[in-house]
ZAMARGU-4260 file (C-alpha; in steps of 0.2 Angstrom, whole numbers, plus 5000, padded with zeros to 4 digits):
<rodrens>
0) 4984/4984/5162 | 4993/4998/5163 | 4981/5015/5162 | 4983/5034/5160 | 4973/5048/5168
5) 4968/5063/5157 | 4981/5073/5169 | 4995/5065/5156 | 5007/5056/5165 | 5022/5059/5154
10) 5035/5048/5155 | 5020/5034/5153 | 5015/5041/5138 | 5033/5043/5131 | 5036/5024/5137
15) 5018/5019/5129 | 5022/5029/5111 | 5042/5019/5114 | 5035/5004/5113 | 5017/5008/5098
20) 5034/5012/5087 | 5043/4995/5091 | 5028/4984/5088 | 5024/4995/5071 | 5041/4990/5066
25) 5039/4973/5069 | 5025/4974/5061 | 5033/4982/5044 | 5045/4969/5045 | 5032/4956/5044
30) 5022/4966/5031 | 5039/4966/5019 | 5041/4946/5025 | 5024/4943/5017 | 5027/4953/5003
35) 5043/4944/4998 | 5031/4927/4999 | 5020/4936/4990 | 5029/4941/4975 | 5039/4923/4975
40) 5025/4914/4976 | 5006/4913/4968 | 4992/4912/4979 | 4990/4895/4970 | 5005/4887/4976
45) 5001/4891/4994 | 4985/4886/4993 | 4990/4867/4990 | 5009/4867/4996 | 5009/4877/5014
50) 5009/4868/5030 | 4993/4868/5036 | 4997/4875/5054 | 5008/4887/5051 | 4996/4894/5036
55) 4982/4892/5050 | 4994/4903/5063 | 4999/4917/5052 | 4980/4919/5047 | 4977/4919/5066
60) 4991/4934/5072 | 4986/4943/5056 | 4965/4944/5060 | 4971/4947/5078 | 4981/4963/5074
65) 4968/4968/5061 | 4955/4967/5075 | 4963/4973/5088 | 4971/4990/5077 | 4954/4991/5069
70) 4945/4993/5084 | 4958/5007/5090 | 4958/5017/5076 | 4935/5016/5081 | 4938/5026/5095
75) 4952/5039/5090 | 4941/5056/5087 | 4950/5059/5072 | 4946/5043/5065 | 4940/5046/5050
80) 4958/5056/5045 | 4967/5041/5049 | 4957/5026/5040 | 4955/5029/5023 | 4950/5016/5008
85) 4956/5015/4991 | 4963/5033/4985 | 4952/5047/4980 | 4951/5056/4962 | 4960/5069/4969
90) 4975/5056/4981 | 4976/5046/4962 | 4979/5063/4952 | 4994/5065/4964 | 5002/5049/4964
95) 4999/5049/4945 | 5009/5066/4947 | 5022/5058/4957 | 5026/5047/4945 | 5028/5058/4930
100) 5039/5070/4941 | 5052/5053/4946 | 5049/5048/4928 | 5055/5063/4922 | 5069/5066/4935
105) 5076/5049/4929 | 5076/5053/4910 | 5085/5068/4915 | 5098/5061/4926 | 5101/5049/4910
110) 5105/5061/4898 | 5114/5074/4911 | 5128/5057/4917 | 5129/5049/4902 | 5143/5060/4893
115) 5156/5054/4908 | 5150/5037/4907 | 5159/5021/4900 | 5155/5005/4890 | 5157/4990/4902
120) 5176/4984/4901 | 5178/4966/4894 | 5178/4956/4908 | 5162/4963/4915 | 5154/4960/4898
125) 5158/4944/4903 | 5152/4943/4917 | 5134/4947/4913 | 5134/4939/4898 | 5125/4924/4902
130) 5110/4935/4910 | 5108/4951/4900 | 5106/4953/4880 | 5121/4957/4870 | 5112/4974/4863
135) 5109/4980/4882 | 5126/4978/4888 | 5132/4987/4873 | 5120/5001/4879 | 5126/5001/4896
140) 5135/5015/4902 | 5143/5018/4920 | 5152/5027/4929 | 5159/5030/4947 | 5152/5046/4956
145) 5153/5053/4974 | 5136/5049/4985 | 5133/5069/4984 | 5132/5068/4965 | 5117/5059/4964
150) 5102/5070/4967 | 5086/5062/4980 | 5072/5058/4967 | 5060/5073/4967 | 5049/5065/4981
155) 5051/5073/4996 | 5051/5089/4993 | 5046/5102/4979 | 5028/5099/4967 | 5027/5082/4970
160) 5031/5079/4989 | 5020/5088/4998 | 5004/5082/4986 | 5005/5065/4992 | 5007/5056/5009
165) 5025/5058/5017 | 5036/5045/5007 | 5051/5036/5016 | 5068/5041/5009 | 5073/5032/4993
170) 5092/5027/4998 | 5104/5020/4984 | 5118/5009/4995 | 5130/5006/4981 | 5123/5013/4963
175) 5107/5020/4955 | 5100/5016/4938 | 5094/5029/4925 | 5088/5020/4912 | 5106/5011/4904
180) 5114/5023/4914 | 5123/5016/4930 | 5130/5027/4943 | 5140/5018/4956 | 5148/5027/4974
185) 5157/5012/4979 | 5168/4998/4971 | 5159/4989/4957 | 5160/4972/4959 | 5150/4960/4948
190) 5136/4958/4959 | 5132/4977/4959 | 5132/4979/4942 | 5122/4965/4941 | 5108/4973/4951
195) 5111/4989/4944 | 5107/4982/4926 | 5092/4971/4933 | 5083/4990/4934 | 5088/4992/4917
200) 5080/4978/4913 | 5064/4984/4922 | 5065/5001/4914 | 5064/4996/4896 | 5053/4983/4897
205) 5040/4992/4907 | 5045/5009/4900 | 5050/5023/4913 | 5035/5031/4914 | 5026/5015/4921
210) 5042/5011/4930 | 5042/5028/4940 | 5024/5024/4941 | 5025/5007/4951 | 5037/5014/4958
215) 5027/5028/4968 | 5012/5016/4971 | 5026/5001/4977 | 5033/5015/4990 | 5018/5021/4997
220) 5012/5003/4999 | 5028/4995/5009 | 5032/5012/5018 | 5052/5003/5013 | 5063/5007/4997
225) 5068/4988/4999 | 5053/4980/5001 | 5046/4989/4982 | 5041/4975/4972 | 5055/4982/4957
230) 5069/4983/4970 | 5064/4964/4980 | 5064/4958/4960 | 5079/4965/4959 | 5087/4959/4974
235) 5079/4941/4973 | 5089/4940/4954 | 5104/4949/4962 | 5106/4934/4978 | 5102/4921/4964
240) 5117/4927/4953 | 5128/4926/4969 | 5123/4910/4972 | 5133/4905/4955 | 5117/4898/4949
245) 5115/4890/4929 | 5112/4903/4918 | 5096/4912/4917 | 5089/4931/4907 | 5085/4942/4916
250) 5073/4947/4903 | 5063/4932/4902 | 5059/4935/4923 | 5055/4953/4923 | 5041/4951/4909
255) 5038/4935/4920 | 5031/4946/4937 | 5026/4958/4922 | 5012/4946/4915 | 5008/4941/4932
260) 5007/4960/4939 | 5021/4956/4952 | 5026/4975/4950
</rodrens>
């Protein structure tokens, strides 16, 4: 086992702190592989249907790393900074604040795009027409936009940033969604609209205030934009639609994980 002295041996430190960042990855990537399982599945279901070993292995690495990290963190001096139980009055006042501030930003960004959007053009009206309602693809407006266009939701930096614990950036790859308002910086194919209109979806039925909401509590739980409950939701319905599968609303799975507080 290797061992440094109190003298700092730097390039072993660097080396050591290299490879602490490769396994928390791994790690994350595990965490978001769980998730997924998670939200696809109900507790119920794994309980009778896993195989019994592999069940019996994860449960294994998983009280191995909770062990091992657990009794790290036991002898950091600063210990008591670092492991922390559920949110305090003041940390759920902040996140509630969070929330109000994204909710607000997307209400905004709504009204501020929706003069130089457009009604979906027939063909993509009939492309989603076996998924969405007839009155939400009516609503529906979007547009195409330059990446710069799109301002960062407000939670990085001013009031609501810093009152919280450092978010990850939220990173639209093709479009965002602001309500019925879709704003795309690359070629909108079917799929992407489809996705796009999935948050839609989310938005009215939860309302945006508890969307933005989720939202904040799903971000600071993964530590990943992907791996948010309402963006795996949204890209679980998005690999189905690819998939040419029969027919399904949209609407009827989103209040689905709703009723089963998937979100």
């Amino acid at each position: 086992m290797a061992a440094l002295d109190d003298s700092g041996n730097r390039l072993a430190a660097v080396q050591m702190n290299t490879e602490l960042r490769n396994a928390q990855l791994e790690i994350l990537s595990a965490q978001c592989a769980t998730d997924r399982l998670r939200l696809r599945y109900s507790a119920h279901d794994l309980a009778r249907h896993a195989q019994r070993d592999i069940l019996r292995k994860a449960w294994t690495s998983a009280g191995a790393l909770f062990e091992y990290y657990n009794n790290l963190l036991d002898q950091l001096p600063d210990r008591h900074t670092i492991k922390k139980g559920p949110p305090t009055a003041l940390e759920e006042a902040r996140i509630l604040e969070a929330g109000d501030h994204l909710a607000r930003y997307l209400k905004e960004q709504s009204e501020y795009f929706r003069p130089i959007g457009r009604t979906l053009d027939p063909e993509q009206q009939a492309a989603m027409d076996a998924f969405f309602s007839p009155e939400l693809i009516a609503r529906a407006r979007l547009a195409v936009v330059d990446r710069q266009s799109i301002p960062k939701p407000p939670l990085h930096s001013g009031a609501a940033g810093p009152r919280i614990p450092v978010l990850p950036e939220v990173v639209h790859p093709f479009s965002a969604t602001f309500s019925n308002v879709l704003l795309f910086h690359a070629e909108v194919t079917d799929r992407r609209l489809f996705h796009a209109l999935v948050h839609t979806v989310q938005m009215e039925v939860l309302g945006v205030e508890t969307y933005a909401e989720r939202f904040v509590r799903g971000l600071l739980r993964t530590r990943a934009h992907s791996a948010v409950p309402l963006e795996m939701h949204a890209t679980m319905l998005e690999n189905t639609f690819a998939e040419h599968a029969q027919p399904f609303l949209v609407e009827e799975k989103v209040r689905l994980w709703v009723n089963q507080g998937r979100y």
